[in-house]
C-alpha positions in Angstrom: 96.5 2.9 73.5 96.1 2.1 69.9 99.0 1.5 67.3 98.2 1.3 63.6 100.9 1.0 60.7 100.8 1.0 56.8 103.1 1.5 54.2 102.4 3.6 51.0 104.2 2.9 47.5 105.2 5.2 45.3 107.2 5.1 41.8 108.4 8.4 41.0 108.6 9.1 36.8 111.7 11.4 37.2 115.1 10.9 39.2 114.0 13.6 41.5 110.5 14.7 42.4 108.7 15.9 45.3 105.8 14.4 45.7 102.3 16.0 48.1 101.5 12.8 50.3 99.2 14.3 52.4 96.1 13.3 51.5 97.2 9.6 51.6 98.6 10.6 55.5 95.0 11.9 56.2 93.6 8.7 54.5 95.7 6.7 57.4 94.7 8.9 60.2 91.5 8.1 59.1 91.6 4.6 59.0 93.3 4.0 62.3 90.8 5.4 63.9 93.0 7.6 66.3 91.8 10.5 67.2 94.8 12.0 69.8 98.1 10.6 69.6 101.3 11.4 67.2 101.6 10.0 63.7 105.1 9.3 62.3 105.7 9.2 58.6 109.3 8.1 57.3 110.4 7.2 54.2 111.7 3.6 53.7 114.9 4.2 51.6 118.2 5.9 52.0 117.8 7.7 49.0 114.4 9.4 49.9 112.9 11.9 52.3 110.0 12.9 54.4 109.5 16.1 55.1 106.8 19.4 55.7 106.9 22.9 53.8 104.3 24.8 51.8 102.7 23.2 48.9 104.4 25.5 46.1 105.7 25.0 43.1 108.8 28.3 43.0 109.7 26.1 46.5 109.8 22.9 44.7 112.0 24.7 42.4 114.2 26.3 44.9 114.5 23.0 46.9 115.6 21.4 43.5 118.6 24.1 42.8 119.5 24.5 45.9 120.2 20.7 46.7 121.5 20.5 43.1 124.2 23.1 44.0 124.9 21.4 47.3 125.4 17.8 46.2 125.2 17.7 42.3 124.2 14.8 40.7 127.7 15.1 37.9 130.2 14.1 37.4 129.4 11.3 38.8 133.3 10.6 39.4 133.3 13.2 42.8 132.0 10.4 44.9 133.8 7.4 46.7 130.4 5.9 46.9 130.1 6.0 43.0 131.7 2.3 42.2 128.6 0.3 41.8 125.5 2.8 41.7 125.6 6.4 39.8 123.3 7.7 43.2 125.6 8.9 46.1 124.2 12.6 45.5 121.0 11.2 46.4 122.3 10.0 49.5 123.6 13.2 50.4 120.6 15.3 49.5 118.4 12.8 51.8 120.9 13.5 54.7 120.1 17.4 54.4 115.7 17.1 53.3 115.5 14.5 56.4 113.6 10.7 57.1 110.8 11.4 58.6 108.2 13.7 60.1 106.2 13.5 63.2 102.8 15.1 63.4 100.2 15.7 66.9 96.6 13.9 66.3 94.2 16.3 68.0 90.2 15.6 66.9 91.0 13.1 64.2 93.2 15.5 62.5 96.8 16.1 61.6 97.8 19.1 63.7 99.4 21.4 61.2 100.1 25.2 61.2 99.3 26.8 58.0 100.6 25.8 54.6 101.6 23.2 55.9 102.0 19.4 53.9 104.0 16.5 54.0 106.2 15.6 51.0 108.0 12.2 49.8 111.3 13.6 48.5 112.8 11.0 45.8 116.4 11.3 44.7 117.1 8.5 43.0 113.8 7.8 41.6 112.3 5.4 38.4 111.7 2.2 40.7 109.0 1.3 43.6 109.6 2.8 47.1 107.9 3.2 50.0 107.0 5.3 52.9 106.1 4.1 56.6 103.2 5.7 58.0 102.6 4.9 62.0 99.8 6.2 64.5 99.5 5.6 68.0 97.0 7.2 70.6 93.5 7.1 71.6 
């Protein structure tokens, strides 16, 4: 069996942004080589998320008020965790979007059902992060 790990960087321009990560996923696959196994793809920070939906804008939107209304960013004085960083509504809105998918290898290709992409989800954006990619099979 063969293993085979990068990490991608991102710096997201906004506080929140969904971001279409696919390609660079594909890029991996192809790299390691691996063509059956599973591929795992997490993102390296609390405040951040990996996940897979449809590649539409109205979703990217909907995700957006819909987290908004479940953990809003303001006033920042609703959270405990508020003392030392402004971001505990990131934190929150991580918890719900997830850390990480995983995805079957079959041929030398991500195994996806239709529409389907992965997405790095930032929260608490406007610095480097990073996002785990890991395949292992044959």
């Amino acid at each position: 069996m063969k293993s085979y790990r990068k990490e991608l960087w991102f710096h997201a321009q906004r506080r929140r942004e969904f971001i279409n990560i696919t390609p660079q996923v594909e890029q991996c696959l192809r790299e390691s080589g691996i063509r059956e196994g599973m591929l795992l793809c997490n993102a390296m920070h609390i405040t951040a998320s990996v996940f897979i939906n449809d590649d539409e804008s109205g979703l990217h939107q909907d995700f957006e008020t819909w987290l908004e209304r479940l953990a809003p960013e303001k006033p920042h004085s609703q959270y405990r965790h508020n003392t030392a960083e402004d971001n505990a509504d990131a934190h929150l809105k991580r918890s719900v979007m997830g850390r990480e998918v995983v995805v079957a290898v079959t041929g030398g290709k991500l195994d996806f059902g239709p529409w389907e992409q992965i997405f790095y989800g930032e929260f608490d954006g406007k610095r480097d992060k990073r996002v785990l990619v890991k395949v292992i099979g044959e």
